[in-house]
FISE-838827 format. One record per residue: z, y, x of N, C-alpha, C, O in turn; residue in three letters. Coordinates in steps of 0.001 Angstrom, whole numbers, plus 524288, in hexadecimal, padded with zeros to 5 digits. Example, Ala and Ser with C-alpha at 12.3 -4.5 7.8 and 13.67 -1.06 7.14 Angstrom:
81E787E9C68338681E787EE6C8300C81E787F31C83390821117F3098379CALA81BA87F7368323281BE47FBDC8356681EBE8001E8326481F678047283461SER
This chain:
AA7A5884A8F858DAAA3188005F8762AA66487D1EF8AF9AA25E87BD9F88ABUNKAA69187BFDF8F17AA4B487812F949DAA38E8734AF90A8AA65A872A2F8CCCUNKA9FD487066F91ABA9C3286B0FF9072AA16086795F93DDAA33D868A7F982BUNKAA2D7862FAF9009AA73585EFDF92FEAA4B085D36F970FAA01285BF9F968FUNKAA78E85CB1F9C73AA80585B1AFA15FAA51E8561EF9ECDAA5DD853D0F9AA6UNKAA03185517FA46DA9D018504FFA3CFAA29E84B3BFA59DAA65F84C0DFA880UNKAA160846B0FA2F6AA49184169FA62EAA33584114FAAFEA9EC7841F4FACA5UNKAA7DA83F7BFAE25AA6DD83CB7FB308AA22D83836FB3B6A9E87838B9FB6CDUNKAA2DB83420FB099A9EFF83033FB0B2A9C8D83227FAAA7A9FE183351FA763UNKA98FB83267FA9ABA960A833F6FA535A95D482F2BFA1B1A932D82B70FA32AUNKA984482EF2F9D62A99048293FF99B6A93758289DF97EDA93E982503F94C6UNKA8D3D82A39F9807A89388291AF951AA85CF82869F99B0A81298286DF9874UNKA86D5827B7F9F5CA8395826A6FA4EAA83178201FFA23FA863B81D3EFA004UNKA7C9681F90FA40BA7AD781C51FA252A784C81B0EF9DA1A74EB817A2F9DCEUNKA797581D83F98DAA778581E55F9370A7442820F5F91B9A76D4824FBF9125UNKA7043821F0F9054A6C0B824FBF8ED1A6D0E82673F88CEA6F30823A5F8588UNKA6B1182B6CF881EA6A1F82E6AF82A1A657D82FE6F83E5A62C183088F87CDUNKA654E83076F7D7FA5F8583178F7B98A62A3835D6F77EBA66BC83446F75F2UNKA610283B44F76D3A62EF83EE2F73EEA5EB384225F7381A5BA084450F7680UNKA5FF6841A6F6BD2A5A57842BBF697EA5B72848B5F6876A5F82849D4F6626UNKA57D984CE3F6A26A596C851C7F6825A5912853CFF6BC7A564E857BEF6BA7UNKA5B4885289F704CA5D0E853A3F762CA5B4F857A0F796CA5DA185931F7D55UNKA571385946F77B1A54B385F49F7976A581386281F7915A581D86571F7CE4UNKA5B2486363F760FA5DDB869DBF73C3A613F867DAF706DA618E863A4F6E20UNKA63FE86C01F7095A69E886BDAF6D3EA6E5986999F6CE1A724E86B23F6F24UNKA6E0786512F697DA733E86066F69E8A70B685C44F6C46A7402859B9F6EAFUNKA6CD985A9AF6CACA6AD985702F6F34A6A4F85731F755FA6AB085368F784FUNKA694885CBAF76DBA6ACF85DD5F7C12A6DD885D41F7EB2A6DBA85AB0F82C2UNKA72DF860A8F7C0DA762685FE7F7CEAA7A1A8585DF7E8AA7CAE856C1F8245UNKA78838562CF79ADA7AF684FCFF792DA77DC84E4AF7EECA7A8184C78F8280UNKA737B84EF0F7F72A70AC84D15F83E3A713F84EC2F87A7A6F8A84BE2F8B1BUNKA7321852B3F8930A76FD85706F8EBFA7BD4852FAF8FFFA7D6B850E3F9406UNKA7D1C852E6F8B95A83A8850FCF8C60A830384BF3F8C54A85F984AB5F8FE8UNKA806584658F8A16A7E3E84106F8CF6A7DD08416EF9104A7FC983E36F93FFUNKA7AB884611F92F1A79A0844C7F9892A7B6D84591F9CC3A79A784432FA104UNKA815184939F9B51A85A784AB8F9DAFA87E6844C4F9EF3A8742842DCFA351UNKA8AEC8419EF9A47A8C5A83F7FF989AA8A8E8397DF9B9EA8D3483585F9B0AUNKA8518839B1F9F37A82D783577F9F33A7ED283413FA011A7C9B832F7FA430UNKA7D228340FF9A52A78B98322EF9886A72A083361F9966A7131837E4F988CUNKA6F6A83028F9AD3A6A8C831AAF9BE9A699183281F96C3A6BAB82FE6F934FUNKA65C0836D4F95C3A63FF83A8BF90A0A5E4583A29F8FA0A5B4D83BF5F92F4UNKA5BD48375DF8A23A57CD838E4F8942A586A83D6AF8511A5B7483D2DF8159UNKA555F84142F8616A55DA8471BF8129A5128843F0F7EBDA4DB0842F4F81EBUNKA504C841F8F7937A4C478426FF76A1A4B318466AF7227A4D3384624F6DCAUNKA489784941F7362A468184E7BF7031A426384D8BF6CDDA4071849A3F6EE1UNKA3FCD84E91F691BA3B9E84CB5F65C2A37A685003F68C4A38A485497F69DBUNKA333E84DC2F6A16A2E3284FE8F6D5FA2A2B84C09F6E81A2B1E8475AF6DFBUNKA24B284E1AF7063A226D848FBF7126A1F118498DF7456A1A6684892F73BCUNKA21C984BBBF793AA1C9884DDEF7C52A214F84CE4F81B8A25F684D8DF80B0UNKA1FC484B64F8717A216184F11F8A25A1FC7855DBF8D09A2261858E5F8FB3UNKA1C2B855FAF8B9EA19B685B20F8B93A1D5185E32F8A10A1D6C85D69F8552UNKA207E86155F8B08A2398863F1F8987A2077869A8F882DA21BF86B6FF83E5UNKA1D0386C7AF8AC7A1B3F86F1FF8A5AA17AA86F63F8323A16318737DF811BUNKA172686A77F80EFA14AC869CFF7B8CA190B86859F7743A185F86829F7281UNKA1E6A86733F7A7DA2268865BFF7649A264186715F78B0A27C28645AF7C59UNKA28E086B9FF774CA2D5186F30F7761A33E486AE3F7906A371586B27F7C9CUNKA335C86752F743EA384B864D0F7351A39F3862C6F7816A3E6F862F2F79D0UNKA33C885FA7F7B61A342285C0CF7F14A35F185F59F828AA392A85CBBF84F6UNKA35E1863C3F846AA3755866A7F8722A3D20867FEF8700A3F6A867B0F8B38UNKA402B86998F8255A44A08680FF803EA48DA8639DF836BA4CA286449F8650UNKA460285E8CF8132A488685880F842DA47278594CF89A2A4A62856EFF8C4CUNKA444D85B3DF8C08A44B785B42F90F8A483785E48F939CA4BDA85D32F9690UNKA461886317F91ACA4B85866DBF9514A508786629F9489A53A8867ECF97BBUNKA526286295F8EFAA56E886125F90C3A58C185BAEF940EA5CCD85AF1F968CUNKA543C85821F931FA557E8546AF96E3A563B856B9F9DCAA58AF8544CFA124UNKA53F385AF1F9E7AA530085D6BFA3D4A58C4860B8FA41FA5B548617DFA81EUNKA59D686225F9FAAA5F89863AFFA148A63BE86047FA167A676B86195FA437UNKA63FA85D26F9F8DA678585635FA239A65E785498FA77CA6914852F1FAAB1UNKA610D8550AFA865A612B8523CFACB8A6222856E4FB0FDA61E3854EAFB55EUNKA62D285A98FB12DA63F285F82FB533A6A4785FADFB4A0A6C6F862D3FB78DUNKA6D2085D16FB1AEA71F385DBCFB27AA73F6857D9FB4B6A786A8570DFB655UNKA702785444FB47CA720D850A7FB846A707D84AFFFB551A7017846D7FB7B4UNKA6F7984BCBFAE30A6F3084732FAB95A690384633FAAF8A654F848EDFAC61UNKA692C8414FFA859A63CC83F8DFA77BA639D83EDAFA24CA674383DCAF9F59UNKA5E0583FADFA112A5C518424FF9E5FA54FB8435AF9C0DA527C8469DF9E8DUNKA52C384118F9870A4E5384158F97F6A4BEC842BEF9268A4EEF841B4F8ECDUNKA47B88449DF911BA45F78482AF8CABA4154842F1F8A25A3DC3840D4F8C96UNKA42F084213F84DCA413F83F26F8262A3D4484289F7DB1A3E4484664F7B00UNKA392A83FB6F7E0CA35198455FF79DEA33A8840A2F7607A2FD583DB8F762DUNKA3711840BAF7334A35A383C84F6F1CA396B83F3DF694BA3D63841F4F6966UNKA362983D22F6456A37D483ED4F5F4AA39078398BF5CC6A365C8365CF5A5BUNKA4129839F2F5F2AA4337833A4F5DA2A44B983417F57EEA48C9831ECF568AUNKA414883738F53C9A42798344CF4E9DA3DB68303BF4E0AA3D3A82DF5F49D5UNKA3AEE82F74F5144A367482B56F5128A36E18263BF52ACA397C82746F5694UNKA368E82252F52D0A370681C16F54F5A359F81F10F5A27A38B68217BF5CEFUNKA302581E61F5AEDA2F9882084F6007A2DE9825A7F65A6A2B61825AEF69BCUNKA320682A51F61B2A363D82BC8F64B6A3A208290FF65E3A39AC826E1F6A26UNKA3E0882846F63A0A422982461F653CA40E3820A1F6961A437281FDFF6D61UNKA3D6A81EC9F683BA3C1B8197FF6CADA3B5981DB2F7239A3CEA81BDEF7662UNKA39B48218DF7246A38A2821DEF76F3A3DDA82471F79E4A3E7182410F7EA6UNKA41CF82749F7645A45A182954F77C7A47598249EF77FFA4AB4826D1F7AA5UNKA48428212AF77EEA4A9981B43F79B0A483581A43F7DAEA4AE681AD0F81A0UNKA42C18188AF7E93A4297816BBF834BA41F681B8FF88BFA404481A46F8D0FUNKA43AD82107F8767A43F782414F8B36A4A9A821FAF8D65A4C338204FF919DUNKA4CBE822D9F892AA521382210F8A1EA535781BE7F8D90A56F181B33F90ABUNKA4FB881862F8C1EA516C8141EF8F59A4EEF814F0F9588A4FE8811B7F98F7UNK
């Protein structure tokens, strides 16, 4: 079955997500389709490096933020572990 036809005007243009997981799987996915949908996308993945080359995951949140933004949406890779106060804080103030 074909992925539903994107909206004409996208109902989430203007709105930002933050979607925790967002590297792979269902989280990818939710964060593909926000950004269809709209929405500027932070992927926050648990990691703590940008070095991707020393932390696998970060590499993860990136390549999929890089595949949103090659289809036209925006889109950015958050390397933070938001079961922490501050993880969270920073996936917040990326997102703002």
């Amino acid at each position: 079955m074909p992925p539903p036809a994107d909206p004409p005007d996208p109902p989430l243009r203007g709105n930002v997500a933050v979607v925790t997981g967002g590297g792979r799987g269902i989280g990818r996915a939710v964060a593909a389709r926000l950004a269809r949908e709209g929405a500027a996308v932070v992927i926050a993945d648990y990691g703590g490096s940008v070095d991707t080359s020393a932390n696998p995951q970060a590499a993860v949140a990136e390549e999929a933020a890089e595949a949103i933004r090659a289809e036209g949406g925006q889109a950015s890779a958050c390397f933070a572990d938001i079961s922490t106060m501050e993880g969270g804080r920073r996936a917040v103030q990326q997102a703002l």
